[in-house]
Steps between C-alpha positions, in 0.01 A plus 500: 500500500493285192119363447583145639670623848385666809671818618704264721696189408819294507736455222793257525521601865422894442221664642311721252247757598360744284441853647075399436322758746821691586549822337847409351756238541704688707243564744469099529880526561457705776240321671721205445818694682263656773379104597792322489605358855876543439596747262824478564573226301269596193681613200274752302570560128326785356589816288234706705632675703190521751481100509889569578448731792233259666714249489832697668199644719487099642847497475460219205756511200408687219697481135403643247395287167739580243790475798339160605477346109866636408605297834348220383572492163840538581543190743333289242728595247817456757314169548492370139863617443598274775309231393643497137868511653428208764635220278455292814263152502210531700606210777179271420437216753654173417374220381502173756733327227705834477537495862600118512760542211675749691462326802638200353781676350609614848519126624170529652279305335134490373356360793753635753359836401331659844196803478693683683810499271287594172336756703841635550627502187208669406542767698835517425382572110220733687746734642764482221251637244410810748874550534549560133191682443568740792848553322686309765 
């Protein structure tokens, strides 16, 4: 581990642990796979293919690295490309004077205006935006 960590730490919500007093890394893998109270749902990534069998052994997912990385590369790129060709306006919550304008351009009034109504018409520009983002 680098000089000011321990062999075990969290980073932005990832636990790190250095193979210290194991003979390799993968052997920490294993001990990891063998442990784990519901293998079943882990998803092992490794290019070893002895981490690999002990985790089929418990039934537990294995990929292999370079298969797992390609996958993800690819759905970030598929993510980018769709972000560059949504020419869509994130739907931003209104403003109270927004919300009045409308309202008041509807024959409603700024003071006639109810919660319940701008929680509506929020919602309304809620479930339009996932609409158009889902392709819809």
């Amino acid at each position: 581990p680098p000089a000011n960590r321990t062999n075990l730490f969290n980073y932005q919500g990832l636990l790190v642990h250095f193979a210290v007093g194991y003979p390799d890394a993968d052997t920490l893998m294993e001990s990891y796979i063998d442990v784990h109270t519901a293998p079943r749902n882990l998803t092992v990534v490794s290019s070893d293919h002895r981490v690999q069998r002990a985790a089929k052994r418990r039934r537990a997912q294995a990929i292999d690295s370079n298969v797992w990385y390609q996958r993800i590369n690819h759905e970030m790129k598929a993510k980018r490309v769709a972000q560059k060709t949504d020419r869509s306006k994130p739907n931003q919550k209104l403003e109270e004077f927004e919300v009045n304008a409308w309202l008041q351009n509807f024959g409603l009034g700024q003071h006639g205006a109810s919660e319940a109504l701008q929680q509506e018409i929020e919602q309304e520009l809620k479930n339009s935006h996932k609409k158009k983002r889902s392709g819809r």
